[in-house]
Structure formats: C-alpha cells, structure tokens
N, C-alpha and C positions, 0 to 999 in steps of 0.2 A: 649246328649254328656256330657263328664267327664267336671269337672271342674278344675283346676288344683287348691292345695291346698299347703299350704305353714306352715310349723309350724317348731317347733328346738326340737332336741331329745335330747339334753343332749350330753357331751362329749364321754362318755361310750356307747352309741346307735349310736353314728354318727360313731365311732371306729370300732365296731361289722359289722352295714353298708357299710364301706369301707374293711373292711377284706373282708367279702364276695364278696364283687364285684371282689376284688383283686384274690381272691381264685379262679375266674373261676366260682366258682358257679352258679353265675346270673350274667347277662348284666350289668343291671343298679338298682341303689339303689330303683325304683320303685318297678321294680320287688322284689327287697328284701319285699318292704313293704307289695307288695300285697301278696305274698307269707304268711307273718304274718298275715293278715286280716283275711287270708282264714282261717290258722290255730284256730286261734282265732274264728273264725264263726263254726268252727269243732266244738270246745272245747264245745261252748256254746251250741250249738245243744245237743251234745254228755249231757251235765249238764241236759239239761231241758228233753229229754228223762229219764234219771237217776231219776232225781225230779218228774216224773208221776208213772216211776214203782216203787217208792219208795211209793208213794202216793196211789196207787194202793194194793199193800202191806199192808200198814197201814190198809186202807178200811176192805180185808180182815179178819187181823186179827182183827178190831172190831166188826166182823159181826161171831164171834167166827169159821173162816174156817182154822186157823193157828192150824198149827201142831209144838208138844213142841217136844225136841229132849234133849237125857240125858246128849250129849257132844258131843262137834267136830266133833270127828271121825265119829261121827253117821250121820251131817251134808254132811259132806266130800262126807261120803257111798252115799246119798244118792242123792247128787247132779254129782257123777264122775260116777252113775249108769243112770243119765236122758238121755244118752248121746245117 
C-alpha cells in the first residue's frame, strides 16, 4: 500500500497545481502529480533507450561499419528512403 507523502513545491508549482485542478483537467492535485511522475518516468525511459542506440552507434562505427556521407541532403535521402 501507498504511503502518503508530504513535501512543498514552491509558490510557482503549488500555483500551476491549483490551475489545473481549477481547469477541470484533473480532480485532485494527486492526480496532477502522478500524472508528472509518469511523464517524467516517460522521459527517462525515452533518454536511456536514446543513450544505448546512441551507444550502439558508437560501437559501430568503431568497429569501422559507419558509412561517411558528403552532406545533409544525402543523409536526409537516405534516411526519408528507409521508410
């Protein structure tokens, strides 16, 4: 079971928290937070996937499998062609 937790966000967050609740948006300022958590839990997900194929890439091209390209455009071509 949850524990219920208690901390202060600042003028400017408790502000934002109460608009939204005011808005209709969400019920209660919980919801607002949990709502942030998740985003936030997104984000970072979204980051640490990013941070492996970026790592993975890397790997790649030290393993000389990277292809050089003369300019943008030719980037562009050939990523708007994988499709």
């Amino acid at each position: 079971m949850a524990r219920a937790k208690t901390f202060s966000l600042g003028g400017t967050y408790d502000g934002i928290l109460s608009d939204l609740v005011k808005s209709g948006r969400f019920g209660t300022e919980t919801e607002v937070v949990h709502a942030g958590i998740r985003m936030l839990a997104d984000y970072e997900m979204n980051m640490r996937a990013l941070r492996q194929d970026i790592s993975a890439a890397d790997a790649e091209i030290a393993a000389g499998r990277g292809k050089e390209y003369a300019s943008g455009a030719d980037i562009r071509h050939d990523v708007m062609n994988e499709r």
